[in-house]
N, C-alpha and C positions, 0 to 999 in steps of 0.2 A: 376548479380544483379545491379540494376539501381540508380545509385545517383545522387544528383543535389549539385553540389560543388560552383552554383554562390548562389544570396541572393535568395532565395523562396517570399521570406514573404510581403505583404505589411505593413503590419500594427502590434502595439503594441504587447507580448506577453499575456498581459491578455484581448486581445482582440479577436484577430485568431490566431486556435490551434496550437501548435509548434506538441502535441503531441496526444498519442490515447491510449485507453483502450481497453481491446478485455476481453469479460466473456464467459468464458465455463465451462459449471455449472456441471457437470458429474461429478460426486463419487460413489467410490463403498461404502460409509458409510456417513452417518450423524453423525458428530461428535457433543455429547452433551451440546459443547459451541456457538457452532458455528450461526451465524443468516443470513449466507450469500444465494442469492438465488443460489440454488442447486438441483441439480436432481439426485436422488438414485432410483437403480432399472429401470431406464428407458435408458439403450444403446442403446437400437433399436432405438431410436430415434439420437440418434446422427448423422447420413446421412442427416437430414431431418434438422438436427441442421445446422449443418455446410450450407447447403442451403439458410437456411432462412437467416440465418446470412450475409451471399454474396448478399442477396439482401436488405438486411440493408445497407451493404456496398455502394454499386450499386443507393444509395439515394444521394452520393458527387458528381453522376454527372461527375465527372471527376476524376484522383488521384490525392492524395493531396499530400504536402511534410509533414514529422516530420520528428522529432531531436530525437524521441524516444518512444516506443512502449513498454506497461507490458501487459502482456496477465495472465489474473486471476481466479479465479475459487470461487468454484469447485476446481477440480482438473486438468487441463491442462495434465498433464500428463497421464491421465486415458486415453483419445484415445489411438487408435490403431497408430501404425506406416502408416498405408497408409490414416487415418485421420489426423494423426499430417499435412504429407506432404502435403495433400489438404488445410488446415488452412493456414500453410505457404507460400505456391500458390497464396494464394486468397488476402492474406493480401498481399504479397507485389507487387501485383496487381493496390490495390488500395490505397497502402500509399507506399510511394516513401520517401527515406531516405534520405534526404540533404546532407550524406558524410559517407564514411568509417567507420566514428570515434561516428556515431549512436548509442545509446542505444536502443537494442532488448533485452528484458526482459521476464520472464516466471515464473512462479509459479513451485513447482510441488511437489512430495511427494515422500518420500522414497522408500515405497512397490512398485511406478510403474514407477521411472523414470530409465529404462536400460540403457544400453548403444549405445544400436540401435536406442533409441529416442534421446536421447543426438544427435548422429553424424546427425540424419535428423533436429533435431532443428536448430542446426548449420547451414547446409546446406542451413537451410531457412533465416538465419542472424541475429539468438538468439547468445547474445555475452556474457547474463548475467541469472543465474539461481538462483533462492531464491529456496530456501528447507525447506518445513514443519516441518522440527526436532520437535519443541517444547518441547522436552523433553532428555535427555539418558538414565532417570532411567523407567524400566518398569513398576512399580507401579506409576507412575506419569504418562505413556502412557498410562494408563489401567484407572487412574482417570479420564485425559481430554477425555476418549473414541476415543482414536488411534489405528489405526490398525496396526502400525509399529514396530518393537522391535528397543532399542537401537542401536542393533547388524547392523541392516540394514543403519546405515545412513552412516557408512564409505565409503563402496561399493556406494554407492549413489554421494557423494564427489568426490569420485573417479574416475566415469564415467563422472562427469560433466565437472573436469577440464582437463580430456583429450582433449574436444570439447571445450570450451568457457573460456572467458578470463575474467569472475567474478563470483564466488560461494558466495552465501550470506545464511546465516542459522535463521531462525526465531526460537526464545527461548519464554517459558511461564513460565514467575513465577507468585506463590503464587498457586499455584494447589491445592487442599485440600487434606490436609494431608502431605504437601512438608514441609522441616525443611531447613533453613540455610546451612546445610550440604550437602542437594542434590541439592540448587541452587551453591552450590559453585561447587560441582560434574558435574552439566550443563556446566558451566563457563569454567572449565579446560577441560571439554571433546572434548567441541566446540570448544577451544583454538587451542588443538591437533592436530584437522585438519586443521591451518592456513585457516580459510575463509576470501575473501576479506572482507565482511560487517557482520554485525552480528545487527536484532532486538531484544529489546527485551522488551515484553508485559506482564502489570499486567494483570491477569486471569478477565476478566467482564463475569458478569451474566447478557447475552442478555435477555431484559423480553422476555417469551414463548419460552424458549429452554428448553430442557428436564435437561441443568444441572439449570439453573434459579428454574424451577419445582420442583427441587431435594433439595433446596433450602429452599423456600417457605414451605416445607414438612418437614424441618430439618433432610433431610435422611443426607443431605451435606451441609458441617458448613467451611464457608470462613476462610480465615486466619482473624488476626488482623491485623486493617488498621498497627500500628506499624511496623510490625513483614515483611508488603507487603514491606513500606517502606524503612524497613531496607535493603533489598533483592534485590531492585533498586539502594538503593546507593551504595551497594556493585558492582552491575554490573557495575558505571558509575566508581568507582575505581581499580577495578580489569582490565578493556577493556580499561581504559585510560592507564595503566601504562603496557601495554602493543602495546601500539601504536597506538590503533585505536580514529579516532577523533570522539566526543561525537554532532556532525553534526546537531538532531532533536533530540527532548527526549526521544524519544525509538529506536534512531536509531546510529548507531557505523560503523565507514567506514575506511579500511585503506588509504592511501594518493591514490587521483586518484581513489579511488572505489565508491565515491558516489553514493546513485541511482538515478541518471538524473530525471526518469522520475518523480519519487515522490519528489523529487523539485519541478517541475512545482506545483503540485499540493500545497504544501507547501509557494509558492510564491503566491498563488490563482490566479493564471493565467489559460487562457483556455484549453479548449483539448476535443477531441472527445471522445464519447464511444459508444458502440456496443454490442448487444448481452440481455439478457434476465438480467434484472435487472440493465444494466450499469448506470449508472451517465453520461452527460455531460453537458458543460458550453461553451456557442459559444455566440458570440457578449452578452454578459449577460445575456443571459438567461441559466439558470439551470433546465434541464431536465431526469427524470426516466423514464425508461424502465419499464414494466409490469416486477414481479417478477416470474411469472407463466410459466416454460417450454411449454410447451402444447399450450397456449394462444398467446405465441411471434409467435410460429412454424405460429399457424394458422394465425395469422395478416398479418404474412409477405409474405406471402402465397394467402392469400385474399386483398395483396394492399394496407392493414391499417396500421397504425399510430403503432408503439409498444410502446407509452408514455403514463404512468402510471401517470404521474403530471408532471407539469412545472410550474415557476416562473419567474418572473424578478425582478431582488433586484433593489430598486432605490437607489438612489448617495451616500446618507449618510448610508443605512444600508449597502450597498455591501461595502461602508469604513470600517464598524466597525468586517464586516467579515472580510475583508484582516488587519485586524491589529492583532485580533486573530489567525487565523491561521499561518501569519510568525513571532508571537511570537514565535513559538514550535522551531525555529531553531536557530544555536549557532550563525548564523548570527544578530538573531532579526529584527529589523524594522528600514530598513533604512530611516531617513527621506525624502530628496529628494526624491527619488524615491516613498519612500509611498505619495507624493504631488501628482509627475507625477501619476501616476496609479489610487488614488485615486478623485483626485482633492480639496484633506481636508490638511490639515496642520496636524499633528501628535498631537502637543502640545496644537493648540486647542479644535480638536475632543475630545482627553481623560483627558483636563488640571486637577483639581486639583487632581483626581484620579490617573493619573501619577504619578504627583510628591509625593506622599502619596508611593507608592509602591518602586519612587525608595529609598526615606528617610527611609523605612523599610528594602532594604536592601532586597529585592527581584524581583528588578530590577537595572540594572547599567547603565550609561547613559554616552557615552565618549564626545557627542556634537553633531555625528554625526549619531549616532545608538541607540538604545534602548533591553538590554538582559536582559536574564531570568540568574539573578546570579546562584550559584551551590545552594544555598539554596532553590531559585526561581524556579529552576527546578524539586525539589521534590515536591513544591505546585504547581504546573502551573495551573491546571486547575483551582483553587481558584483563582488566580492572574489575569486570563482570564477571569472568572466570574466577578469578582473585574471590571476589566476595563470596560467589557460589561454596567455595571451599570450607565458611562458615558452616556447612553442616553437619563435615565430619563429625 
């Protein structure tokens, strides 16, 4: 496996990519929340995937270096063993790691990650595994439409940290019909198995998902916003006082297990993406992928473009993104640096509007940084809205 242990890089991180995104859209189910692009029922195509994809790849021209790679789904896990090994062939073909101490990251789900995938993940230079859990109670897997039983995520844990040196568990609260008692039942189950990092996500209703539909129908009645919130603060006090640092607001890390790569993302710095519906951000511009299986296959295949939209943010709105987005971490917004990166001043882009927020006591301000207080972090996205309103 090949590393580049001097400097890679010329230029700024929110400029050229440190990092990369890889989608593999393949499940063997459409889960009723979900809005990500996905492909059920269609395996046979997955040869054809992975092909197209290499000649996505094959668009750098040359390899690149990152500092860290999440490969996302779908389900990552669903290939076969002799397609995992091709994926990771191919990628670290054309992204070359800067050093040892790289973040290789993957998705995966309980019903399909073995442990024959595990040791070839590894192999390929996956250090870090997140697992679909989102639940331990089986009537809350059967609400969010999971194909996994409780039963199966230990075995899953298990396999993982044989092979790789971070297990991270994604948790869903506020499921309809979940009571306080089965988010604490989540809480201690996930405990049990010491994972390095642990998410965890109030339940959204993606408009045009069958549970949004379910919805809309009043066949299925959300919790109260209350009752969401109370089930949040309970996770950020039960996972703080057990060690893990409260890092991004849905996110919990023990020392050293941050996730590298959603940093970047967090810091609104750039990074590559690939594959059927990816995201990326390279010298400023922001670009989608078609969401359509079938459609990428053929593009890439016929020599075309697999971009669904692009944008370029100009100066001051790509500021008022990156002050948003690295509000959500317990870092907040550094000033300097948000000067460097942006080329705005902090306190004049959002002035009175700041100070309003932090006099409320839902922002703290030491001189040199700007956080989302403990109170602050149960509203963010209202605080976020709030600041946004500086541009009028």
């Amino acid at each position: 496996m090949k590393f580049l242990e001097s400097g890679p890089f010329s230029a700024p991180p929110w400029i050229e990519p440190r990092t990369a995104y890889i989608h593999i859209p393949f499940c063997a189910h459409h889960c009723g929340y979900c809005d990500f692009a996905v492909a059920v029922g269609q395996d046979h195509l997955a040869d054809l995937y992975l092909e197209a994809l290499e000649l996505e790849l094959q668009s750098l021209k040359q390899p690149r270096p990152v500092e860290s790679l999440f490969i996302g789904g779908g389900t990552p896990s669903h290939l076969s063993e002799q397609q995992l090994q091709r994926l990771m062939s191919m990628l670290n073909r054309w992204l070359i790691r800067t050093s040892s101490r790289a973040e290789y990251s993957t998705e995966a789900n309980p019903e399909s990650l073995t442990e024959e995938k595990c040791a070839i993940l590894a192999a390929g230079g996956i250090t870090r595994i997140s697992l679909g859990v989102q639940s331990f109670q089986n009537h809350l897997l059967r609400s969010l439409d999971r194909q996994h039983q409780g039963s199966d995520i230990a075995l899953s844990v298990a396999n993982a940290r044989k092979h790789v040196r971070s297990v991270s568990l994604d948790l869903i609260f506020a499921a309809p019909g979940a009571t306080p008692q089965d988010w604490r039942g989540d809480l201690e189950q996930a405990l049990a198995l010491q994972p390095d990092h642990l998410s965890t996500y109030g339940l959204t209703y993606e408009k045009g998902t069958p549970l949004w539909k379910q919805r809309e129908r009043g066949t299925v009645l959300p919790l109260a916003e209350d009752a969401e919130l109370a089930m949040y603060e309970s996770a950020i006090q039960i996972l703080e006082s057990q060690g893990y640092e409260h890092y991004e607001i849905s996110n919990f890390a023990k020392p050293g297990h941050r996730c590298q790569h959603n940093e970047r993302y967090w810091a609104n710095e750039a990074y590559y993406g690939f594959g059927v519906g990816a995201a990326r951000y390279v010298q400023g511009h922001r670009q989608l992928n078609t969401r359509n299986t079938n459609e990428y296959i053929r593009r890439m295949f016929a020599g075309e473009s697999p971009l669904f939209q692009t944008e370029y943010l100009e100066g001051i709105e790509r500021a008022f993104e990156t002050m948003a987005i690295q509000l959500r971490r317990m870092e907040g917004i550094d000033r300097s640096r948000f000067l460097l990166q942006s080329g705005y001043e902090l306190d004049v882009l959002a002035g009175t509007r700041l100070r309003n927020l932090i006099q409320q006591e839902l922002l703290s301000d030491n001189g040199l940084s700007v956080q989302l207080t403990r109170r602050g972090k149960a509203l963010a996205d209202g605080v976020i809205e709030d600041l946004l309103k500086a541009k009028a």
